[in-house]
C-alpha positions as CSV (number, residue, x, y, z in Angstrom):
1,X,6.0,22.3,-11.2
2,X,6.6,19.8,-8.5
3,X,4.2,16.9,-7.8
4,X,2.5,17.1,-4.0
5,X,0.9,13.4,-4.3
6,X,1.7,10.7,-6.4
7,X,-1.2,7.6,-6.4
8,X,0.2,4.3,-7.1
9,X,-1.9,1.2,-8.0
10,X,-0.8,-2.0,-8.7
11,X,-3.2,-3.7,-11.0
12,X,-2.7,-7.4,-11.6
13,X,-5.5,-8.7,-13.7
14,X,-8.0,-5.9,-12.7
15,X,-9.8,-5.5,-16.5
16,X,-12.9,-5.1,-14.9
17,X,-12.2,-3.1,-11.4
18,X,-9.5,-1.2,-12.9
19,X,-11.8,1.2,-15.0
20,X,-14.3,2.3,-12.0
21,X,-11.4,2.9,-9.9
22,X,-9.3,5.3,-12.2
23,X,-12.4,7.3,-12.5
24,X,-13.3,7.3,-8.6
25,X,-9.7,8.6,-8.4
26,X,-9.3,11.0,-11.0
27,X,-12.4,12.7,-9.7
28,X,-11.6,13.2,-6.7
29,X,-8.0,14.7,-7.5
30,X,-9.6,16.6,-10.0
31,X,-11.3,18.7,-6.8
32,X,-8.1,19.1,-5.0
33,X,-6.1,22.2,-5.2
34,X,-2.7,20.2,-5.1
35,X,-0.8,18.8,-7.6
36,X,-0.8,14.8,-8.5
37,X,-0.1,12.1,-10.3
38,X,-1.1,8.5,-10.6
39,X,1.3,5.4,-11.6
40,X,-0.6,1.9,-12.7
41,X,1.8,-0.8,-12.0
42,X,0.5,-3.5,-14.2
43,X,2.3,-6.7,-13.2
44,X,2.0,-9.9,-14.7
45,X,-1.6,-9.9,-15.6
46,X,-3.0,-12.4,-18.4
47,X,-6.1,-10.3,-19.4
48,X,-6.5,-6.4,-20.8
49,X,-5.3,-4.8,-17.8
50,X,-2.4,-3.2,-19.3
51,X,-4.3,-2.1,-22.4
52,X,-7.1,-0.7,-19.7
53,X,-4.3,1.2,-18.2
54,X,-3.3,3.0,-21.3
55,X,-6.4,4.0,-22.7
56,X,-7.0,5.8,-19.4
57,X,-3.2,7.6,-19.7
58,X,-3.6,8.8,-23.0
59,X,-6.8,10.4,-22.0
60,X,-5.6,11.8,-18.7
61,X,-1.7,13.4,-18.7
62,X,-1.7,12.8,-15.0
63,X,-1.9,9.0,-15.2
64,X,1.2,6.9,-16.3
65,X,1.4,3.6,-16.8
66,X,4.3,1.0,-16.2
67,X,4.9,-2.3,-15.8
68,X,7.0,-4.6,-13.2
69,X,7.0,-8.6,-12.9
70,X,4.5,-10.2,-10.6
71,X,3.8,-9.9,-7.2
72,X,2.6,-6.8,-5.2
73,X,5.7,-6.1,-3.4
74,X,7.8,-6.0,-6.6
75,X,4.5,-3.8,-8.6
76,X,4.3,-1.5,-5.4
77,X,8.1,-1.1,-4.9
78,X,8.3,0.0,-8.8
79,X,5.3,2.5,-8.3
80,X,6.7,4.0,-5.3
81,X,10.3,4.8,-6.6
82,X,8.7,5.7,-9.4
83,X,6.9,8.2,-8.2
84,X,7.7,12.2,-8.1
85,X,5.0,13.7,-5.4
86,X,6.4,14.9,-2.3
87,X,3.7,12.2,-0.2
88,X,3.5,8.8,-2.3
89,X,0.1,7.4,-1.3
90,X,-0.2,3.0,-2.5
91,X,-3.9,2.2,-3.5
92,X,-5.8,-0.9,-3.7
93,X,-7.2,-1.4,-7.1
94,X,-10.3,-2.5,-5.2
95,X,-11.3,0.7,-3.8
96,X,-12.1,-0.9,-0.6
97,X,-11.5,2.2,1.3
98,X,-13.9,5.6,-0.1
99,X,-11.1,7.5,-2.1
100,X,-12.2,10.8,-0.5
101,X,-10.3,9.5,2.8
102,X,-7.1,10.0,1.5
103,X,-7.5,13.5,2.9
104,X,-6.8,12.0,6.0
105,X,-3.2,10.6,4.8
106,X,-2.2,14.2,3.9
107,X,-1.5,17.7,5.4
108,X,-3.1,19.8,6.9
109,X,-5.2,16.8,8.0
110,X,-2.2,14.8,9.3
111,X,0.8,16.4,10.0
112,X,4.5,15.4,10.9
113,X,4.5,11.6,10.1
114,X,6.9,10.0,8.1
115,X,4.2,6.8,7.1
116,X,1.0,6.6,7.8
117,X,-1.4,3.1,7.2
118,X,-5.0,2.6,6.9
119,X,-6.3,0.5,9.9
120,X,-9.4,-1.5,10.0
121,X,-8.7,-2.0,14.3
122,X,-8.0,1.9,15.0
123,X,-10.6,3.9,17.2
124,X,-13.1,5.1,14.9
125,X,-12.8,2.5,11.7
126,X,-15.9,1.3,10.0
127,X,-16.0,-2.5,8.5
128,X,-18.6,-2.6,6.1
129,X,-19.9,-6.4,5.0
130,X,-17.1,-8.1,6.3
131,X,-17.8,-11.9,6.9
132,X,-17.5,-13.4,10.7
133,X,-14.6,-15.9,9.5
134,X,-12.8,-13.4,7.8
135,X,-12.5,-10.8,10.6
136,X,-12.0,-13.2,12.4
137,X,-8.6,-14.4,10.2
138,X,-7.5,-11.4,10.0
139,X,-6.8,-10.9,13.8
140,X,-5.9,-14.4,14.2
141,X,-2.8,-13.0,11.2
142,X,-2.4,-9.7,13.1
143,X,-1.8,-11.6,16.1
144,X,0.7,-13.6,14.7
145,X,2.5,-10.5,12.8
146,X,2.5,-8.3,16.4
147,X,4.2,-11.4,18.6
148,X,7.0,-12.0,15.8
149,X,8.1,-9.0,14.5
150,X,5.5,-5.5,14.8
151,X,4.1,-5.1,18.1
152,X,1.7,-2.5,18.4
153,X,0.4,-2.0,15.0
154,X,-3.1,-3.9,14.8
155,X,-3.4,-3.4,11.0
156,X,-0.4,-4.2,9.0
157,X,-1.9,-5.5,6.0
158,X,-4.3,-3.0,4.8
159,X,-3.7,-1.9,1.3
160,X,-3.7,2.1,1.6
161,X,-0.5,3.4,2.7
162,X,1.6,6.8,2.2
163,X,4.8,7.9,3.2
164,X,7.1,11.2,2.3
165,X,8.6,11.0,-0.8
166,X,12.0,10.4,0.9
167,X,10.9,7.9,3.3
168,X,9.4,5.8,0.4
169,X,12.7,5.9,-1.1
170,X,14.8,4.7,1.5
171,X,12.7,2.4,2.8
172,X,11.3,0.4,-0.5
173,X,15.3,0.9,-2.0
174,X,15.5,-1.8,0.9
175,X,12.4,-3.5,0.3
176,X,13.3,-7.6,-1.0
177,X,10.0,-9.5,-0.5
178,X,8.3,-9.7,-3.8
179,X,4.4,-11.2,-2.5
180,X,1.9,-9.9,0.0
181,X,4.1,-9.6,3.1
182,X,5.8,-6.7,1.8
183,X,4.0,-4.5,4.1
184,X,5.5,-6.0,6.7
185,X,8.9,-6.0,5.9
186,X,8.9,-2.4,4.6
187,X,6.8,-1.2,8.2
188,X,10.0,-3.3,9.8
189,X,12.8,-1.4,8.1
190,X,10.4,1.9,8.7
191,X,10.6,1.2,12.7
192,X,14.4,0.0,12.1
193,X,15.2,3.1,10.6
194,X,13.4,5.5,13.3
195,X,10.8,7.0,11.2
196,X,6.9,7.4,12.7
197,X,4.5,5.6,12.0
198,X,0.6,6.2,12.2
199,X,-2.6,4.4,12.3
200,X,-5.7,6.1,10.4
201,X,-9.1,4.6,11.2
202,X,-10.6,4.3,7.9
203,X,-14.0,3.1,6.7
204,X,-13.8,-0.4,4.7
205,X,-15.7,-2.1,2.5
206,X,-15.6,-6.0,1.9
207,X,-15.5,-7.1,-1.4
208,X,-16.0,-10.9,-2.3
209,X,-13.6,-11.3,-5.4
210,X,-11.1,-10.6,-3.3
211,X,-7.6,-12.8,-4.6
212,X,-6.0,-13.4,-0.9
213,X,-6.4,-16.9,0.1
214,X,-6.4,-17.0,4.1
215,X,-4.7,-20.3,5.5
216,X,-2.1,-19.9,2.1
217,X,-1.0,-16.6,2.4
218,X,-0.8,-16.7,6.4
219,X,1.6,-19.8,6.3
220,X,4.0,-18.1,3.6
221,X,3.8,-15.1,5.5
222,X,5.0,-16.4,8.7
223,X,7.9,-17.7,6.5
224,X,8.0,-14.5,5.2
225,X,8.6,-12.6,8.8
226,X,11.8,-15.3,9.7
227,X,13.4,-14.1,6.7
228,X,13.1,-10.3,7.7
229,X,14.3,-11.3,10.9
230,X,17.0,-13.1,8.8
231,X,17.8,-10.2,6.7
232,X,18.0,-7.7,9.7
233,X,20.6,-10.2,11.4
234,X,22.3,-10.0,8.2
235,X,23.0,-6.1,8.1
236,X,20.8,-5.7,5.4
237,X,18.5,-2.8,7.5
238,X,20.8,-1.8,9.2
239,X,19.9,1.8,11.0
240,X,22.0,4.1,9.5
241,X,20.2,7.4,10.2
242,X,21.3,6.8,13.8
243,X,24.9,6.1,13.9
């Protein structure tokens, strides 16, 4: 029997989170009438996170575990190929979004999209205990992100994303950047390659613990978007589904 979603969750030190999550999401696919999986990419971590991960799998036959080297990119690019489902839905191990909404990533709710992304900025989205300064970051980065390389889309960098299982395999076959900016490099090749792309307000919840450092990961980002601009000039996206 084929697989209609696949959930992928990379998990890098996420002992504690890890556990609350898997059950949150097991529960709710559990109620669905469709098939599915979920992938743990453990990457890297230097606490129980992989032994978490496979006391949950050998309880649940739906869950698999794997493991890839550190960073999300390279953890999310491994769950995604990995996957089987016909619509391959990436998952924060923080939950931040209520797992009921991925309904809204998936037929009948949405329809003929080849990826769609959580926003935070999208008519209708809900920020829940968000501080000021951080809201504040995040548009200053979004800013950034539109002017050099993805004009249009106000939330790149939230963490839920799904795409058809053929789109996720072209585009993250071409995917290179191994940190946090891998969203935008594989939302680049998704516009270089023609395929649709759509914002889904979302409700958010802040969490403190969270690991992104603002002023760090915003200067090695901007690095990262001039070399996707270098790769592109380089042929390595180049659009072949329209020549």
């Amino acid at each position: 029997m084929s697989t209609f979603l696949s959930v992928v969750i990379p998990s890098h030190n996420e002992e504690n989170r890890l556990p609350g999550t898997l059950e949150q999401v097991l529960r709710f696919l559990a109620g669905q009438a469709f098939t599915s999986e979920v992938i743990i990419v453990e990457n890297g971590s230097t606490d129980r996170t992989f032994e978490v991960a496979q006391e949950f799998a050998q309880k649940h036959p739906n869950v698999r575990v794997i493991q890839s080297e550190r960073g999300k990119g390279v953890a999310v690019r491994s769950g995604m190929l990995e996957a089987q489902g016909e619509y391959r839905f990436m998952c924060d191990a923080d939950l931040s979004m209520p797992v009921e909404e991925i309904s809204k990533f998936l037929p009948p709710a949405l329809d003929g999209f080849d990826i769609a992304i959580a926003s935070r900025e999208a008519k209708g989205a809900v920020r829940y205990n968000e501080p000021a300064y951080r809201h504040l970051g995040g548009r200053g980065i979004n800013f950034i992100i539109q002017a050099l390389i993805l004009p249009g889309l106000n939330d790149t960098q939230c963490g839920f994303k799904c795409c058809r299982a053929d789109v996720a395999e072209e585009s993250f076959s071409l995917q290179t950047l191994p940190g946090w900016s891998f969203d935008i490099e594989l939302l680049y090749i998704a516009r270089k390659r023609g395929y649709r792309i759509e914002e889904i307000p979302i409700h958010w919840y802040h969490h403190p613990e969270t690991k992104i450092s603002a002023w760090r990961d915003a200067v090695q980002m901007i690095k990262d978007i001039f070399r996707i601009h270098a790769n592109a000039w380089r042929g390595l996206y180049k659009n072949e589904r329209q020549t």
